[in-house]
DSSP file (Angstrom, degrees, kcal/mol; ACC not computed):
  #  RESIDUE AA STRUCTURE BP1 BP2  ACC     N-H-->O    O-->H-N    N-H-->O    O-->H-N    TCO  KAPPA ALPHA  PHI   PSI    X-CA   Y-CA   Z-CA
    1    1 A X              0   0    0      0, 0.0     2,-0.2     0, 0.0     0, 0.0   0.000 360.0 360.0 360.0 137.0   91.8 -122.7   96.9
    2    2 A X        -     0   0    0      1,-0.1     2,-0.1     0, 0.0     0, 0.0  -0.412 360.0-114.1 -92.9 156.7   93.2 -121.7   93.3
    3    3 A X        -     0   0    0     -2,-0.2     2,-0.2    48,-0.0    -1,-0.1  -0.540  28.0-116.1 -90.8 144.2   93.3 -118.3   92.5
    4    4 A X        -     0   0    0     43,-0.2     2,-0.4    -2,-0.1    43,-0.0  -0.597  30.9-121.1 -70.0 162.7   90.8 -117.0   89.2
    5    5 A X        -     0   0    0     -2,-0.2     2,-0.2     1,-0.0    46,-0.0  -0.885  25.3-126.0-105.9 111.4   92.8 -115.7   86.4
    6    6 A X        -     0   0    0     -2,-0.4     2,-0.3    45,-0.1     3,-0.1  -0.307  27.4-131.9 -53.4 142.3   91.8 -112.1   85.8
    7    7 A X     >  -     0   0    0     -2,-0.2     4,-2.0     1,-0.1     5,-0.1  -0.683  19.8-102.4 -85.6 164.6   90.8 -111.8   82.3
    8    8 A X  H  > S+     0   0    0     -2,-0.3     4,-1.0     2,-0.2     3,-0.3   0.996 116.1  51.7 -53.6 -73.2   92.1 -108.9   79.9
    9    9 A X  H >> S+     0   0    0      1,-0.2     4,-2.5     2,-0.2     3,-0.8   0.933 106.9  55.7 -52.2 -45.1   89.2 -106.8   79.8
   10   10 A X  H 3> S+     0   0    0      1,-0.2     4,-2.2     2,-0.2    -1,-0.2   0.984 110.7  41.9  -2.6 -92.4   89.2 -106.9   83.1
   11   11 A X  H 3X S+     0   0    0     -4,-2.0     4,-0.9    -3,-0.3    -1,-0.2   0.739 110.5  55.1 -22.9 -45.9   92.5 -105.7   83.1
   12   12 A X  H XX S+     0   0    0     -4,-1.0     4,-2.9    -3,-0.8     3,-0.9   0.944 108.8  49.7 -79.2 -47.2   91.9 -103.2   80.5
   13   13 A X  H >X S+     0   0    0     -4,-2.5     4,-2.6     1,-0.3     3,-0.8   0.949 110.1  51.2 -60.3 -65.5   88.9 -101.6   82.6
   14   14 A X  H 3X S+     0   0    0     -4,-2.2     4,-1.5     1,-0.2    -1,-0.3   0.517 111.5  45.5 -49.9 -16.3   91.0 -101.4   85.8
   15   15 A X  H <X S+     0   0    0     -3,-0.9     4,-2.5    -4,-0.9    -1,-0.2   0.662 111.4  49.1 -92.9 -46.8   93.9  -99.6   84.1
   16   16 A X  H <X S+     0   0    0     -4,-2.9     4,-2.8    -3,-0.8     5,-0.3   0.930 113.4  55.7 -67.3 -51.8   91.7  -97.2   82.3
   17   17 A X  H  < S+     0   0    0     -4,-2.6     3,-0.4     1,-0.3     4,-0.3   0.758 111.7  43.3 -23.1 -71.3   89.9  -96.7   86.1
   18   18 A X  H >X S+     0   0    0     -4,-1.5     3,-1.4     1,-0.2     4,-1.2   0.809 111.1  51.8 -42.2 -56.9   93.0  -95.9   87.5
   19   19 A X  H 3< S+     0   0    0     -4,-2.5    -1,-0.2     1,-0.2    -2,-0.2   0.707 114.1  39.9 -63.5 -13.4   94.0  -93.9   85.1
   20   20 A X  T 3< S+     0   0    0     -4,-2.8    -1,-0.2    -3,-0.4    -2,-0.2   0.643 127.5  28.0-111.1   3.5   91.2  -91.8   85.0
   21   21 A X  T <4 S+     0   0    0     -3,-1.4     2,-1.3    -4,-0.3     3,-0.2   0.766 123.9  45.8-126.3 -65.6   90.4  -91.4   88.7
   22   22 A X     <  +     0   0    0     -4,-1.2    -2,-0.1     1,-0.2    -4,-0.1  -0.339  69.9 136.5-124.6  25.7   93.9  -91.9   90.2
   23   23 A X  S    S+     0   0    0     -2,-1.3    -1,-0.2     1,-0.2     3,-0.1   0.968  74.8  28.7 -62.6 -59.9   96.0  -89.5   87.8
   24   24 A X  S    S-     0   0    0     -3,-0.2     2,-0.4     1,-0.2    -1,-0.2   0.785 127.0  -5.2 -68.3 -32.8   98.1  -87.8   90.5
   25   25 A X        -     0   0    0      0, 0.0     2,-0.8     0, 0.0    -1,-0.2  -0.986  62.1-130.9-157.0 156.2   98.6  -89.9   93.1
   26   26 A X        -     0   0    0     -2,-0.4     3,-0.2    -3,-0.1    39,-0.0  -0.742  14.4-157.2-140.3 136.7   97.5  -93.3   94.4
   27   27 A X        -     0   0    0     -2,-0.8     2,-0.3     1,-0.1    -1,-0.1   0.582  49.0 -33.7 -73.5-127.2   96.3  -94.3   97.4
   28   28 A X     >  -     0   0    0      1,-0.1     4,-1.2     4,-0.0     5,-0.4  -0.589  53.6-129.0 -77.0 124.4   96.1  -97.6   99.3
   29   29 A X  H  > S+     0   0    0     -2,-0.3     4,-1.2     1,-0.2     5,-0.2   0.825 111.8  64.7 -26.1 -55.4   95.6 -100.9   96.8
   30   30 A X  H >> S+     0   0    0      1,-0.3     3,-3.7     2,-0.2     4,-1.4   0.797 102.6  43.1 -53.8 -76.8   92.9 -101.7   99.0
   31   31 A X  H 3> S+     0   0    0      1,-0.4     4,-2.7     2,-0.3     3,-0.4   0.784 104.9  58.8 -21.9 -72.2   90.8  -98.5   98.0
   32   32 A X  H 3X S+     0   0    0     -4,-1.2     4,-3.2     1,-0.3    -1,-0.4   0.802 110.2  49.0 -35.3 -32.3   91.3  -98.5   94.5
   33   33 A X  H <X S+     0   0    0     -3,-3.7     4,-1.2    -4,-1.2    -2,-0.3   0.833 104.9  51.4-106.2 -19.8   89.7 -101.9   94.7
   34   34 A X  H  X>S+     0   0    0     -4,-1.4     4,-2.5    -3,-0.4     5,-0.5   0.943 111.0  49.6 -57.9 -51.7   86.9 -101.2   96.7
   35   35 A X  H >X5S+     0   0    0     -4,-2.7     3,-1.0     1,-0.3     4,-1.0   0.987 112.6  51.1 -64.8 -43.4   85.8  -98.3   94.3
   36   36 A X  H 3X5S+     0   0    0     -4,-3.2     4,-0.8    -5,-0.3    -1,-0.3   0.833 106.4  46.9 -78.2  -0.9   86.3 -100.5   91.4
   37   37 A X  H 3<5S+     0   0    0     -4,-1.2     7,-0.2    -3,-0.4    -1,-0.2   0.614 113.1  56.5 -73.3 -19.9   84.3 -103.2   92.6
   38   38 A X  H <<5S+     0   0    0     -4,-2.5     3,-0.3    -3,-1.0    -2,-0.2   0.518 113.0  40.5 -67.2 -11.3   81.7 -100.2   93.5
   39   39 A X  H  <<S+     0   0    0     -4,-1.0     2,-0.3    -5,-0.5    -2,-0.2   0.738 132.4  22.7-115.2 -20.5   81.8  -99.1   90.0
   40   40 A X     X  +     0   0    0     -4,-0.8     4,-1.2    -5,-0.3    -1,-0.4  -0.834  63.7 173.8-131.5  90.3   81.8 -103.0   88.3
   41   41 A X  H  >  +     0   0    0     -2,-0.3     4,-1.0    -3,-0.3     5,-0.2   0.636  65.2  72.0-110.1   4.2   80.4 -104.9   90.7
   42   42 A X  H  > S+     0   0    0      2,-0.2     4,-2.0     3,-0.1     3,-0.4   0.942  99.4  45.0 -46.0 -45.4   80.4 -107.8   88.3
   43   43 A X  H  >>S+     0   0    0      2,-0.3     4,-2.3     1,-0.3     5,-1.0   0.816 108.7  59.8 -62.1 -46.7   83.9 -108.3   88.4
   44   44 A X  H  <5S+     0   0    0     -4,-1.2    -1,-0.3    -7,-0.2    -2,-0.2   0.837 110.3  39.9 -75.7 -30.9   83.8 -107.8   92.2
   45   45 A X  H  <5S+     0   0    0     -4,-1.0    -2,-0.3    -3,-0.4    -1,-0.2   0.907 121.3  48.6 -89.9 -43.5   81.4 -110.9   92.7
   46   46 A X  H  <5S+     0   0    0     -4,-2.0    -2,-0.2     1,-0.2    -3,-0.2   0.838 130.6  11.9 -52.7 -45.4   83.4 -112.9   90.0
   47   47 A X  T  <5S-     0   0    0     -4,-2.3     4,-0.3     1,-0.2    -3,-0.2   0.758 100.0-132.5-119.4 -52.7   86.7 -112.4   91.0
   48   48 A X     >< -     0   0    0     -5,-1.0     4,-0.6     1,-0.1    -1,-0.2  -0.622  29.7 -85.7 120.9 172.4   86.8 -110.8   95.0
   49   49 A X  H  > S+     0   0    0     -2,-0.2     4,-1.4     2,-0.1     3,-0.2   0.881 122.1  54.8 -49.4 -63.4   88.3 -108.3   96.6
   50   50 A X  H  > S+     0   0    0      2,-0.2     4,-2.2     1,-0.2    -2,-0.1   0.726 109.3  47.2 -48.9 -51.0   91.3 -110.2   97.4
   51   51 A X  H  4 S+     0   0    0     -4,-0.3     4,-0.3     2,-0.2    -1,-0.2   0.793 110.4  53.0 -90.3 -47.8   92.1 -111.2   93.9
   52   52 A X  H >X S+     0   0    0     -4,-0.6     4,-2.2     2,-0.2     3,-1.0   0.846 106.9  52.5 -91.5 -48.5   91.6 -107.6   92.5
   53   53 A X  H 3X S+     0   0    0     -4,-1.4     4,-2.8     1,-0.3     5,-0.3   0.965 102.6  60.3 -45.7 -53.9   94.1 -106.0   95.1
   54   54 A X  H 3< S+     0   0    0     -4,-2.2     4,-0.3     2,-0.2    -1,-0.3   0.779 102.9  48.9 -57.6 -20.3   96.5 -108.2   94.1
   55   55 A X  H X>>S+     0   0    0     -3,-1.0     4,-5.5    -4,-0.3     3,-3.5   0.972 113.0  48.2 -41.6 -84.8   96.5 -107.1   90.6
   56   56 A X  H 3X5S+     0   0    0     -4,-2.2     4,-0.8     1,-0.3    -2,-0.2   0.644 106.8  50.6 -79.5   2.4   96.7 -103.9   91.4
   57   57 A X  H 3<5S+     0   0    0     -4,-2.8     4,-0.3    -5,-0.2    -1,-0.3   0.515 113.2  52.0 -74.0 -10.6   99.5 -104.2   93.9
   58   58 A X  H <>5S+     0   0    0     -3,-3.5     4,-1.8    -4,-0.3     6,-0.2   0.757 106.6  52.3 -73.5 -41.7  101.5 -106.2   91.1
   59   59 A X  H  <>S+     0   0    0     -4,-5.5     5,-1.2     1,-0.2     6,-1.1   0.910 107.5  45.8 -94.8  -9.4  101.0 -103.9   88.9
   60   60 A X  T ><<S+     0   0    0     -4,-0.8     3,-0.7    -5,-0.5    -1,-0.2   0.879 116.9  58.1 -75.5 -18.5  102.4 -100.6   91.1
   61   61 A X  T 345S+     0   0    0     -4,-0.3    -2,-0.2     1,-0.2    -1,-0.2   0.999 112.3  28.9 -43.4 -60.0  105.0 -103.0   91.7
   62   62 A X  T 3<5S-     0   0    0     -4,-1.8    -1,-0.2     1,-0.1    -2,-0.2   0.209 122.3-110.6-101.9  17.1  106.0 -103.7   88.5
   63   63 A X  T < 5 +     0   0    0     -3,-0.7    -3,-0.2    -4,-0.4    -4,-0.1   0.423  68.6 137.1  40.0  33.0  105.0 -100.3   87.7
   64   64 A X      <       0   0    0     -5,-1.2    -4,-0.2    -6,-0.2    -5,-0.1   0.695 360.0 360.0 -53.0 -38.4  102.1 -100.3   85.6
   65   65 A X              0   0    0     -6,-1.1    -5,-0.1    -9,-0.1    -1,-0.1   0.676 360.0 360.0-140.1 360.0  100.0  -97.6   87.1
């Protein structure tokens, strides 16, 4: 099955999310992405669960948030 391509606003919203709930520490990918798919849950039927954890476990990889 081919993966969706997040879009940038997408992007933009999860990163402000994070930043503005998550300042000090962050917990498991998985978490972060359930509460933002509770808080946009458009993005969570467009895109998944799966798709949106992977984001944001690339980007604490690569150290984005």
């Amino acid at each position: 099955m081919p993966q969706l391509k997040i879009s940038e606003p997408v992007l933009d919203d999860l990163g402000r999310f994070i930043s503005k709930n998550y300042s000090n520490y962050l917990p498991n990918s998985l978490l972060i992405a359930q509460a933002f798919i509770l808080k946009y849950q458009d993005y969570g039927r467009e895109f998944g669960l799966s798709a949106i954890n992977k984001v944001i476990e690339d980007g604490i990889m690569c150290g984005l948030f």
